[in-house]
N, CA, C, O and CB atoms as a CASP TS submission, in Angstrom:
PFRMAT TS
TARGET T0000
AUTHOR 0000-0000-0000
METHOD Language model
MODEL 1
PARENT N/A
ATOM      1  N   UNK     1       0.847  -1.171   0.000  1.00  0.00           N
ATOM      2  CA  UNK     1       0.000   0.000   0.000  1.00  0.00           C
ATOM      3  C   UNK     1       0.896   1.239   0.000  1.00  0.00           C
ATOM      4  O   UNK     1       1.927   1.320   0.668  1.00  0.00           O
ATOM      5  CB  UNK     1      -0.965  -0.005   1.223  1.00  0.00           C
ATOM      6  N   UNK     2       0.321   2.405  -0.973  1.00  0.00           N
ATOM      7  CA  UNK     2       1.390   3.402  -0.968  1.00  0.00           C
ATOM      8  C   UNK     2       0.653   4.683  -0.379  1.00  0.00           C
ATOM      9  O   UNK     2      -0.507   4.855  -0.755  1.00  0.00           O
ATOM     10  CB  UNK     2       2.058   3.645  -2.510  1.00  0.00           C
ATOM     11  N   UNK     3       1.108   5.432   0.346  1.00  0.00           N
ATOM     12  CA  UNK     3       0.494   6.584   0.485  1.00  0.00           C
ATOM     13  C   UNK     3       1.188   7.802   0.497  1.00  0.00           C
ATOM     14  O   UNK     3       2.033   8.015   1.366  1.00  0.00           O
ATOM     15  CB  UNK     3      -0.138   6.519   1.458  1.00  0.00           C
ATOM     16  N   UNK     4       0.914   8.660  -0.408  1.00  0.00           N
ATOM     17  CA  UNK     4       1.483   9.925  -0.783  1.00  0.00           C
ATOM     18  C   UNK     4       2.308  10.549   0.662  1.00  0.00           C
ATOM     19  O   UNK     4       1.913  10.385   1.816  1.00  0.00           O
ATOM     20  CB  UNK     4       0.157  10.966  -1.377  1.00  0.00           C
ATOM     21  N   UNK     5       3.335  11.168   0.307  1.00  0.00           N
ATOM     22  CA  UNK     5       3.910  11.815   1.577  1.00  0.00           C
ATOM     23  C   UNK     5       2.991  13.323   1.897  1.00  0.00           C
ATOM     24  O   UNK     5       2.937  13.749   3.051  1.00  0.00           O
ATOM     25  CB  UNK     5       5.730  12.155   1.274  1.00  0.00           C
ATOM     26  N   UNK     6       2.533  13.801   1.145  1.00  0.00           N
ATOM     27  CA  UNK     6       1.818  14.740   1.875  1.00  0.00           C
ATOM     28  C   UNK     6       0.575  14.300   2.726  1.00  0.00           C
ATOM     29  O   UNK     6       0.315  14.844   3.799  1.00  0.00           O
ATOM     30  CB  UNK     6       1.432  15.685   0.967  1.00  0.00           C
ATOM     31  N   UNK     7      -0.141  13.338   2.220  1.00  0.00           N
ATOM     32  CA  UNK     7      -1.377  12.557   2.835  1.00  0.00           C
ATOM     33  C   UNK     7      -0.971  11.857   4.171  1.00  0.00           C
ATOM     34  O   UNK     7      -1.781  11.611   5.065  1.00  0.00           O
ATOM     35  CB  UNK     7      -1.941  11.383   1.774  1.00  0.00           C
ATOM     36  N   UNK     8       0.589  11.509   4.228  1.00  0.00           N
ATOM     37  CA  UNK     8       1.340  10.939   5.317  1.00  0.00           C
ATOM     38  C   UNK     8       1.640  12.416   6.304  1.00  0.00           C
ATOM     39  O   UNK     8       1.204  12.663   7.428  1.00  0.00           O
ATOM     40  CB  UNK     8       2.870  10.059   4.656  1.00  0.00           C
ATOM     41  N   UNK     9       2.304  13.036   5.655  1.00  0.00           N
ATOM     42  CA  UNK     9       1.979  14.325   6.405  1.00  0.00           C
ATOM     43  C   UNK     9       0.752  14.863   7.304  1.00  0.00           C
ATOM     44  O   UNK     9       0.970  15.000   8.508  1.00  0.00           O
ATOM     45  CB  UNK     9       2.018  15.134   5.526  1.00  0.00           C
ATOM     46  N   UNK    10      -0.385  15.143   6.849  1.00  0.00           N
ATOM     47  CA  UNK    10      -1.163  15.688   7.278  1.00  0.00           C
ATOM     48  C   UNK    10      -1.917  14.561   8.358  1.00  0.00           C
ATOM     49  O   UNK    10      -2.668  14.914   9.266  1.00  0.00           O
ATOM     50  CB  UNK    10      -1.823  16.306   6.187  1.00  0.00           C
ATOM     51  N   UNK    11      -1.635  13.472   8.127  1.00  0.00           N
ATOM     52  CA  UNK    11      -2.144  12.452   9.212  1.00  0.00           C
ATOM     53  C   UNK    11      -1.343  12.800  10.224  1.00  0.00           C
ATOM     54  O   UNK    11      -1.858  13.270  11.239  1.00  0.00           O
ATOM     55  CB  UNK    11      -2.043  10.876   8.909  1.00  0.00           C
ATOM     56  N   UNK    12       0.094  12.631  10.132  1.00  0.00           N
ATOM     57  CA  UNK    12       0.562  13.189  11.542  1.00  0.00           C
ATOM     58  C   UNK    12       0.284  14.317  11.880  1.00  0.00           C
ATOM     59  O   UNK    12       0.258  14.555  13.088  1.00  0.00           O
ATOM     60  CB  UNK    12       1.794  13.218  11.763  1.00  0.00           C
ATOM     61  N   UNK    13       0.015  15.273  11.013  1.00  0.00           N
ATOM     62  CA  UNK    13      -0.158  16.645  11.738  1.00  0.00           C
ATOM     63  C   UNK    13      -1.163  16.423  12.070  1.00  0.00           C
ATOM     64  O   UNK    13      -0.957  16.455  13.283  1.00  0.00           O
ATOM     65  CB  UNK    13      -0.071  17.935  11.145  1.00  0.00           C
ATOM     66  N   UNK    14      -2.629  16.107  11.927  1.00  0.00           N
ATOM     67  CA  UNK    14      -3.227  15.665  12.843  1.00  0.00           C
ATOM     68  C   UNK    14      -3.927  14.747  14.115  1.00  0.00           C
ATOM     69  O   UNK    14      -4.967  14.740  14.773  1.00  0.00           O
ATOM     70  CB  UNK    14      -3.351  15.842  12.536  1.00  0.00           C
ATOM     71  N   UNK    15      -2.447  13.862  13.993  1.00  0.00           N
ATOM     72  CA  UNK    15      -2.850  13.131  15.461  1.00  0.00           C
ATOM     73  C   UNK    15      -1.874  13.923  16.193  1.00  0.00           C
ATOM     74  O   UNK    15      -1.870  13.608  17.383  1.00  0.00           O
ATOM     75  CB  UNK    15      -2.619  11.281  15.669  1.00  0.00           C
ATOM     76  N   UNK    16      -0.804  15.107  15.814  1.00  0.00           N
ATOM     77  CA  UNK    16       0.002  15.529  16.820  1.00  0.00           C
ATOM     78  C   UNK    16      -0.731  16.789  17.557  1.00  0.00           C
ATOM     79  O   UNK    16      -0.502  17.242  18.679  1.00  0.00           O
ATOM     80  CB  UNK    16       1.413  15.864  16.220  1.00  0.00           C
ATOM     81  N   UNK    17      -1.493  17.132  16.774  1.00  0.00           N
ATOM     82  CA  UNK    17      -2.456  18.212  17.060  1.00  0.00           C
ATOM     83  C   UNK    17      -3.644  17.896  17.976  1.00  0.00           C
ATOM     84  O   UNK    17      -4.175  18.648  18.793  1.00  0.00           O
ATOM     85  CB  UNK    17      -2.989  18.681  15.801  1.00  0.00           C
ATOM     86  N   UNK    18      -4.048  16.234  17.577  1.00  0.00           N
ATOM     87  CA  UNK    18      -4.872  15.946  18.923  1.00  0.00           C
ATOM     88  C   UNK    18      -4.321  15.704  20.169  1.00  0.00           C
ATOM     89  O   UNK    18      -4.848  15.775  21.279  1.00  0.00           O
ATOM     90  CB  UNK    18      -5.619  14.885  18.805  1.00  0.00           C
ATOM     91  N   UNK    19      -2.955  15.347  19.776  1.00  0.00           N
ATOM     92  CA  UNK    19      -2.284  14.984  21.372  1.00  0.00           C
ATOM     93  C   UNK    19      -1.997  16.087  22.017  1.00  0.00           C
ATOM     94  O   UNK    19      -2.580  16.408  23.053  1.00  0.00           O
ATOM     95  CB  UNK    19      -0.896  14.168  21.438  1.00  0.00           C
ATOM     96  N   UNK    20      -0.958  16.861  21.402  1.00  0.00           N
ATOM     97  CA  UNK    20      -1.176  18.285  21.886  1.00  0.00           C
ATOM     98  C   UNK    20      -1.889  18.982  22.424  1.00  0.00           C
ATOM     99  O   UNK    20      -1.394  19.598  23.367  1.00  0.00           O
ATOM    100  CB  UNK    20      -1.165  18.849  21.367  1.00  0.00           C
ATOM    101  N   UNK    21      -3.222  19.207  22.137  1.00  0.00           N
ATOM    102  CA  UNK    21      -4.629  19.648  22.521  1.00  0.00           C
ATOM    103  C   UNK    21      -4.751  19.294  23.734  1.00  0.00           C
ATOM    104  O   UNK    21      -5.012  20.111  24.617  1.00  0.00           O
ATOM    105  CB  UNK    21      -5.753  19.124  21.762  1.00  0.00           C
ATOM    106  N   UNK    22      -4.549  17.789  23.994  1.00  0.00           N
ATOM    107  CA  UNK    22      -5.222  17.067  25.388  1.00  0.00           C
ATOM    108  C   UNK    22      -4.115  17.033  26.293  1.00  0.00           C
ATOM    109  O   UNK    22      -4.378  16.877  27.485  1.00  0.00           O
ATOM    110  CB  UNK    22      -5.850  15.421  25.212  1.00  0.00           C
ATOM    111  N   UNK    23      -2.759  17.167  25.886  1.00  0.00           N
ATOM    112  CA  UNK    23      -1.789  17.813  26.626  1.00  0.00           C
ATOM    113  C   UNK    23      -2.312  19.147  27.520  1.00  0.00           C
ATOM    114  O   UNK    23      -2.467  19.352  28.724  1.00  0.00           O
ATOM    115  CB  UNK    23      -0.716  18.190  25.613  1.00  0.00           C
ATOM    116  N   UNK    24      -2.463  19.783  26.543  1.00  0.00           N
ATOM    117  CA  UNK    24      -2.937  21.022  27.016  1.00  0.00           C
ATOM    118  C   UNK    24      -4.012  21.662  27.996  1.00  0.00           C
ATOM    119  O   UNK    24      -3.978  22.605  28.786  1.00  0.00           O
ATOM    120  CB  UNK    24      -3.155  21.406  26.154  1.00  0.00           C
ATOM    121  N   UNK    25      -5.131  20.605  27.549  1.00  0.00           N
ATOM    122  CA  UNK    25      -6.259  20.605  28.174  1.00  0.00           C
ATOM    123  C   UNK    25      -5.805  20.388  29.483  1.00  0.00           C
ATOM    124  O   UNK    25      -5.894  21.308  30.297  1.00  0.00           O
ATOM    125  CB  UNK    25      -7.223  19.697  27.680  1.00  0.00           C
ATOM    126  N   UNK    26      -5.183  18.963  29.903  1.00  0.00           N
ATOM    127  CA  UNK    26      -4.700  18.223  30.911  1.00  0.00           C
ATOM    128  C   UNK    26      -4.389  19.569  32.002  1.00  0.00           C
ATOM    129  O   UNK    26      -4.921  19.809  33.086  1.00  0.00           O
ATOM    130  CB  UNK    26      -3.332  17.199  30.380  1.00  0.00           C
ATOM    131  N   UNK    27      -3.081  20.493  31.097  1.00  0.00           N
ATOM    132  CA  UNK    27      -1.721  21.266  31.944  1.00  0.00           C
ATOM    133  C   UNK    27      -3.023  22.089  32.229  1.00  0.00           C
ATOM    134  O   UNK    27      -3.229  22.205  33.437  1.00  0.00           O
ATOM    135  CB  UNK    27       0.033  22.128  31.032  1.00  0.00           C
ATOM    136  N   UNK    28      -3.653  22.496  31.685  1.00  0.00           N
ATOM    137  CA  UNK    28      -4.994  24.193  32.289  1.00  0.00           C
ATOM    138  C   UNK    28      -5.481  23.312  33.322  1.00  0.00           C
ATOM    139  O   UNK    28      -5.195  23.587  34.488  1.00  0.00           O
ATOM    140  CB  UNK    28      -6.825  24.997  30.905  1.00  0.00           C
ATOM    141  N   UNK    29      -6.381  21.989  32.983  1.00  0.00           N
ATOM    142  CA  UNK    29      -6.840  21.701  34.153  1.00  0.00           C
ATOM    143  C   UNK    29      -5.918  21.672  35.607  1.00  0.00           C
ATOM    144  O   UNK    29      -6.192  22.204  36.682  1.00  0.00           O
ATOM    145  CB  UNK    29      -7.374  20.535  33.869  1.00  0.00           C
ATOM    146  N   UNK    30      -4.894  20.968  35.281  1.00  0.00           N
ATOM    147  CA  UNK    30      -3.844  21.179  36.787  1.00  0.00           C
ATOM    148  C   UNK    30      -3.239  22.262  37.068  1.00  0.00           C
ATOM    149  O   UNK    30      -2.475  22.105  38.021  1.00  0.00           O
ATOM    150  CB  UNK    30      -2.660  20.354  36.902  1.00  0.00           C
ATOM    151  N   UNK    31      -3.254  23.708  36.483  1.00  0.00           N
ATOM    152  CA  UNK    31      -2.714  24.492  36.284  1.00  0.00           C
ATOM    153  C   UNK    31      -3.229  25.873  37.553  1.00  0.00           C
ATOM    154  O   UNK    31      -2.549  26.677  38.191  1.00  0.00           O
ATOM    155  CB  UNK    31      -2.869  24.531  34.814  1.00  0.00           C
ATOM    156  N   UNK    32      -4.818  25.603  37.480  1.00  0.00           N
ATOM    157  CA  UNK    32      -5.842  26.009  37.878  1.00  0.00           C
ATOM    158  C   UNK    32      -5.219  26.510  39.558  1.00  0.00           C
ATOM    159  O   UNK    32      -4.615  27.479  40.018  1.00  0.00           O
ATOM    160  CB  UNK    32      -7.043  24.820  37.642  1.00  0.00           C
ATOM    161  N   UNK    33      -5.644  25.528  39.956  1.00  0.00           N
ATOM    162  CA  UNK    33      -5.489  26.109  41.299  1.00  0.00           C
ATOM    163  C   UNK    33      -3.982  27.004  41.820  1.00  0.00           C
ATOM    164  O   UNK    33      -3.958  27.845  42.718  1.00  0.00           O
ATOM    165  CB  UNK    33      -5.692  24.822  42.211  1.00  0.00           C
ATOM    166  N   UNK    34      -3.026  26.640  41.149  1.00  0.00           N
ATOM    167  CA  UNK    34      -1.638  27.649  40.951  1.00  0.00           C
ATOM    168  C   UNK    34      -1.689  29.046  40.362  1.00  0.00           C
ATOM    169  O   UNK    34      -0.724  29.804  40.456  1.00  0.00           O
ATOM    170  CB  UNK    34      -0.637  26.986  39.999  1.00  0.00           C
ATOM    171  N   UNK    35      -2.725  29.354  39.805  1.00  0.00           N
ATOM    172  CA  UNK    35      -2.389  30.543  38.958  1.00  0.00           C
ATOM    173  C   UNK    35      -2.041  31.472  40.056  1.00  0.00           C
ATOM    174  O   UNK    35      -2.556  31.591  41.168  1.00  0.00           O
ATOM    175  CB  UNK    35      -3.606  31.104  37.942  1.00  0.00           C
ATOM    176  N   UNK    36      -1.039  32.113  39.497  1.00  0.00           N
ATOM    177  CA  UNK    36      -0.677  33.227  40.204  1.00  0.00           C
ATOM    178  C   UNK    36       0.300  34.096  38.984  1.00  0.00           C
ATOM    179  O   UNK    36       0.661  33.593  37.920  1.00  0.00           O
ATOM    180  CB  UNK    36       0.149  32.731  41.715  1.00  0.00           C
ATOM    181  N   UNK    37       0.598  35.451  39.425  1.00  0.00           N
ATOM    182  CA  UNK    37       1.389  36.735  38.539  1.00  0.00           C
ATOM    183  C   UNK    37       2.598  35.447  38.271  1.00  0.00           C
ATOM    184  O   UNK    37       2.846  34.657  37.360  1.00  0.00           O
ATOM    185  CB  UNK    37       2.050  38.661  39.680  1.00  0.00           C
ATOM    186  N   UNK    38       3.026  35.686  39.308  1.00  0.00           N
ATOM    187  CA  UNK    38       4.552  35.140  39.147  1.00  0.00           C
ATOM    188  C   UNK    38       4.889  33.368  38.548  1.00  0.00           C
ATOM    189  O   UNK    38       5.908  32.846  38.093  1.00  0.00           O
ATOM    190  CB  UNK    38       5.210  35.286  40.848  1.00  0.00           C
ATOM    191  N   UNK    39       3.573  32.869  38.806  1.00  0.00           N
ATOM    192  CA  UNK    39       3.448  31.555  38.184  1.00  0.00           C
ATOM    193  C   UNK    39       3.734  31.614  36.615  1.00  0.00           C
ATOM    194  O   UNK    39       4.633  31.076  35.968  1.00  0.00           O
ATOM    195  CB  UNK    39       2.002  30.996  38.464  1.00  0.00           C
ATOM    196  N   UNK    40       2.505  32.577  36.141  1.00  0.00           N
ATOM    197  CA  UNK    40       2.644  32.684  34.726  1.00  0.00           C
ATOM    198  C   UNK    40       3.552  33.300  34.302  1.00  0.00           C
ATOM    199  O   UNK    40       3.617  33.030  33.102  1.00  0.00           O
ATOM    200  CB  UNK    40       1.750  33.126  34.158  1.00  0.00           C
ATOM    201  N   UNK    41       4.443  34.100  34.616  1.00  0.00           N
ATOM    202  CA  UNK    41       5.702  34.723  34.037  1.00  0.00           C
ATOM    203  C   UNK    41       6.686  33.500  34.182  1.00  0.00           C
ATOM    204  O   UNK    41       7.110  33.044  33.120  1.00  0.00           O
ATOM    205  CB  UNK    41       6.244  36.177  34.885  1.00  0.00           C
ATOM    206  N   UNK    42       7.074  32.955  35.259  1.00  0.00           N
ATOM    207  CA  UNK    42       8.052  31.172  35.118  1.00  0.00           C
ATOM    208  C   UNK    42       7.470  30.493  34.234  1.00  0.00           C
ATOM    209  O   UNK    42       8.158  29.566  33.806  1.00  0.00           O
ATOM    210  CB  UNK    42       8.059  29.976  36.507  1.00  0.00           C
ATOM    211  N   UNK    43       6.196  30.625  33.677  1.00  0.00           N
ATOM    212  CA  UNK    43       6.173  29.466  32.636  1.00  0.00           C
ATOM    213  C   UNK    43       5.988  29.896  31.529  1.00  0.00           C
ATOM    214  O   UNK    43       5.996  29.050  30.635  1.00  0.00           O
ATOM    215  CB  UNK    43       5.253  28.478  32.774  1.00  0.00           C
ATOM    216  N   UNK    44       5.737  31.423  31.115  1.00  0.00           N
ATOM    217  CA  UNK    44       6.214  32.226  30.213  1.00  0.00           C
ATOM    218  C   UNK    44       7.882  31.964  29.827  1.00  0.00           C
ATOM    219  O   UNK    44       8.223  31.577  28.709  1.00  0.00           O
ATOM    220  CB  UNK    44       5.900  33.594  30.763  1.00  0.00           C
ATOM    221  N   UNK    45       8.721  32.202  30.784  1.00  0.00           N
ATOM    222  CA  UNK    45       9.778  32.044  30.665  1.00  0.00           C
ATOM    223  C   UNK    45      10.199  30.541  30.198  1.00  0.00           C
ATOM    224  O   UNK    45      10.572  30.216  29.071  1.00  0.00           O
ATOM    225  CB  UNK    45      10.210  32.508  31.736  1.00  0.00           C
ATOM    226  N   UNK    46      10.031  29.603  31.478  1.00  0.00           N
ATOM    227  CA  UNK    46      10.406  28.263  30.683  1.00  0.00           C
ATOM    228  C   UNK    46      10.421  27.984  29.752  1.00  0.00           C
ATOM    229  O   UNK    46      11.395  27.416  29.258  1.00  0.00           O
ATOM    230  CB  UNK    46      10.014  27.457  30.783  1.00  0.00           C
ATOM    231  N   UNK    47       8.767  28.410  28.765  1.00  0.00           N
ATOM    232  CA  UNK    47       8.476  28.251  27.728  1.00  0.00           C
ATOM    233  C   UNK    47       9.405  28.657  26.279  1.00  0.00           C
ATOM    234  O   UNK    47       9.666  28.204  25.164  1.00  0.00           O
ATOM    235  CB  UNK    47       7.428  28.747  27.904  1.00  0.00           C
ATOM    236  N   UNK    48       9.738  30.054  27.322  1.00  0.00           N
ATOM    237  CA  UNK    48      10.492  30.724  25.683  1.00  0.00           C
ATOM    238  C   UNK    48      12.060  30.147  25.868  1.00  0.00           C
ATOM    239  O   UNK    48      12.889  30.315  24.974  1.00  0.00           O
ATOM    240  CB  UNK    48      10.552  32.997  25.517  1.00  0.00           C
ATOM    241  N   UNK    49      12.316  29.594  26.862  1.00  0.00           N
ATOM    242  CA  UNK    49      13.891  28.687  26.985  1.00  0.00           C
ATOM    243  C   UNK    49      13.916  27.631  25.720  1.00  0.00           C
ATOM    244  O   UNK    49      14.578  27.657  24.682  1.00  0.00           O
ATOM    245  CB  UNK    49      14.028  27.579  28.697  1.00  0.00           C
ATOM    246  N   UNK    50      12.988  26.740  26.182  1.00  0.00           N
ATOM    247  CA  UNK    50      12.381  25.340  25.054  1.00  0.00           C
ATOM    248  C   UNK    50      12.210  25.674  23.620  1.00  0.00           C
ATOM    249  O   UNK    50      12.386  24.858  22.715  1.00  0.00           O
ATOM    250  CB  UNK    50      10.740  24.759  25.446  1.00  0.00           C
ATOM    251  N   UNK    51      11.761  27.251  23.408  1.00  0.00           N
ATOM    252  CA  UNK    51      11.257  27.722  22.353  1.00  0.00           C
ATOM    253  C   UNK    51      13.004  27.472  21.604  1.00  0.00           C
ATOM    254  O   UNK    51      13.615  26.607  20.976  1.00  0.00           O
ATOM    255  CB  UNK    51      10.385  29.419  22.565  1.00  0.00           C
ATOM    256  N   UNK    52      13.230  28.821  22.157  1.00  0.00           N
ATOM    257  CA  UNK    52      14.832  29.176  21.582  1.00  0.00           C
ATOM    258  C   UNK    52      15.468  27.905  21.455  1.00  0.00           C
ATOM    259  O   UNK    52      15.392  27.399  20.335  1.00  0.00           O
ATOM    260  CB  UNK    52      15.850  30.160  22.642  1.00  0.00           C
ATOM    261  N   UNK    53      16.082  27.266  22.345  1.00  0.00           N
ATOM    262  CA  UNK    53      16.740  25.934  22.610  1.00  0.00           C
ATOM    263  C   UNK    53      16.533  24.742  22.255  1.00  0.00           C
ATOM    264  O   UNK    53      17.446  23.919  22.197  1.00  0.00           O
ATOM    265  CB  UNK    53      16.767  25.718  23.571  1.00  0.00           C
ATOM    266  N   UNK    54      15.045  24.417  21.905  1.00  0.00           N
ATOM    267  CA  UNK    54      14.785  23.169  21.705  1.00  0.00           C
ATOM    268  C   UNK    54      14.214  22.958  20.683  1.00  0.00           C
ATOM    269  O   UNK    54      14.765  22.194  19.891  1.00  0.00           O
ATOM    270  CB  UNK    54      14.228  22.663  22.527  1.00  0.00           C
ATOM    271  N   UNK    55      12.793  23.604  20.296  1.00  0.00           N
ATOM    272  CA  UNK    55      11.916  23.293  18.957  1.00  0.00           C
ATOM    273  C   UNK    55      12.828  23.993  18.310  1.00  0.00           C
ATOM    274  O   UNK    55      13.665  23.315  17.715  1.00  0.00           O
ATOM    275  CB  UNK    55      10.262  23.780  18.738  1.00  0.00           C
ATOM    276  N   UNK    56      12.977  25.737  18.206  1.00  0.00           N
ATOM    277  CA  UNK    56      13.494  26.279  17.396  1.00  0.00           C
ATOM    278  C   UNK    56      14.807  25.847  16.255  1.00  0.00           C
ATOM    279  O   UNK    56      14.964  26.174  15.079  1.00  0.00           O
ATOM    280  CB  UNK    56      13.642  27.095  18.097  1.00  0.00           C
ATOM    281  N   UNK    57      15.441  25.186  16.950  1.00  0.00           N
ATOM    282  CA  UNK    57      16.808  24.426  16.846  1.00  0.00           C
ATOM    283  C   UNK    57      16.409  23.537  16.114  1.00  0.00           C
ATOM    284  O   UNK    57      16.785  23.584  14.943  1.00  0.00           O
ATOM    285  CB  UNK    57      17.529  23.867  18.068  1.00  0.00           C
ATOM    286  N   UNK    58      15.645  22.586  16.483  1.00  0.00           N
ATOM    287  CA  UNK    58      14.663  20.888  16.253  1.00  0.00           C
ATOM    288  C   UNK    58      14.226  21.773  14.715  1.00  0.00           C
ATOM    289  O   UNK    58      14.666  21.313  13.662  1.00  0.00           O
ATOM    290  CB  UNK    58      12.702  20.268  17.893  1.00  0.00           C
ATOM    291  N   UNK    59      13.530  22.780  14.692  1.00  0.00           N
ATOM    292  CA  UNK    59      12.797  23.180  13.269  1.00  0.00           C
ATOM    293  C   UNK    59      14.252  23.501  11.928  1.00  0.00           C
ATOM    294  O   UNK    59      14.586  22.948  10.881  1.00  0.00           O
ATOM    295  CB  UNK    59      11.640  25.012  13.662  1.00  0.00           C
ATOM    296  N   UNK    60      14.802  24.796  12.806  1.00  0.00           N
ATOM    297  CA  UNK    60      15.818  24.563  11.410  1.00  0.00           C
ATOM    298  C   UNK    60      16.852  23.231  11.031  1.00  0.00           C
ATOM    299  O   UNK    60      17.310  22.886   9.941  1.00  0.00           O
ATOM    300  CB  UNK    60      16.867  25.767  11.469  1.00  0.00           C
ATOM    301  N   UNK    61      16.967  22.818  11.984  1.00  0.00           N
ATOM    302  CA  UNK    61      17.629  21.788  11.283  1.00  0.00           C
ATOM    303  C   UNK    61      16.609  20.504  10.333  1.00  0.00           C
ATOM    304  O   UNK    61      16.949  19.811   9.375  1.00  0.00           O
ATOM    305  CB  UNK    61      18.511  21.114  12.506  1.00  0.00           C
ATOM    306  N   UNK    62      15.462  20.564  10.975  1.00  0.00           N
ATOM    307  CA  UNK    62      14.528  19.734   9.723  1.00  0.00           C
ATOM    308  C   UNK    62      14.349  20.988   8.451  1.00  0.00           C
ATOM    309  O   UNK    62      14.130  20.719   7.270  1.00  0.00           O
ATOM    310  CB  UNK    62      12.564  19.146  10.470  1.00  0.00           C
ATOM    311  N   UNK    63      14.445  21.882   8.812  1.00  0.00           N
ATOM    312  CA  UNK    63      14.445  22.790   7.639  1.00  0.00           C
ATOM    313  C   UNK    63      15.594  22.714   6.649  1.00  0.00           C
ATOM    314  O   UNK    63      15.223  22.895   5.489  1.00  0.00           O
ATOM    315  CB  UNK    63      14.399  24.133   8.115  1.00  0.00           C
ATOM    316  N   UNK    64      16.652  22.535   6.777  1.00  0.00           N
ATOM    317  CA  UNK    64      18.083  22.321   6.491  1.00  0.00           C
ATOM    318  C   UNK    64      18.108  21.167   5.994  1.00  0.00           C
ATOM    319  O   UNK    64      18.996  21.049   5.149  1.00  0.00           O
ATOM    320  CB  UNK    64      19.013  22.413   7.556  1.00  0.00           C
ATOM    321  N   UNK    65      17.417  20.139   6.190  1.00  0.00           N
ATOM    322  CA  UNK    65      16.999  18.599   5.909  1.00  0.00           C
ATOM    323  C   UNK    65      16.538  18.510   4.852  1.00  0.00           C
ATOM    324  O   UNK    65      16.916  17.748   3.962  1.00  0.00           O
ATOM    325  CB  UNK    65      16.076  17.953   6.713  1.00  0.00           C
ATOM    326  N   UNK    66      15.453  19.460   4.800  1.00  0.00           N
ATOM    327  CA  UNK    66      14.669  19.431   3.779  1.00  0.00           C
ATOM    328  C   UNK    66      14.974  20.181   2.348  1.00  0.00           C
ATOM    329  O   UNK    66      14.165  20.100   1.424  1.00  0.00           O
ATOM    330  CB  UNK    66      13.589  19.846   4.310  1.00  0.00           C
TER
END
């Protein structure tokens, strides 16, 4: 069975998009009773660490791949 790489594509993009989602859902629900100023600025921050450091990095080099 053959299936086009873009059709292979978009299947993962959307089961990564459902996992993601319920990731997400999950982190708000436990997130809840923590909110605070200073909570959301540490995970503002964490966030943009991972950003710079990890996906960002992770993207150009599949970009470079490609």
């Amino acid at each position: 069975m053959k299936v086009k790489k873009k059709t292979l594509l978009l299947i993962a993009c959307l089961v990564w998009t459902i996992a993601g989602f319920n990731i997400l859902r999950i982190g708000i629900l436990a997130y809840q009773p923590y909110l605070s100023i200073i909570n959301l600025f540490l995970s503002v921050a964490v966030f943009a660490v991972f950003q710079h450091f990890i996906f960002g990095r992770l993207v150009q080099k599949h970009t470079k791949r490609i």
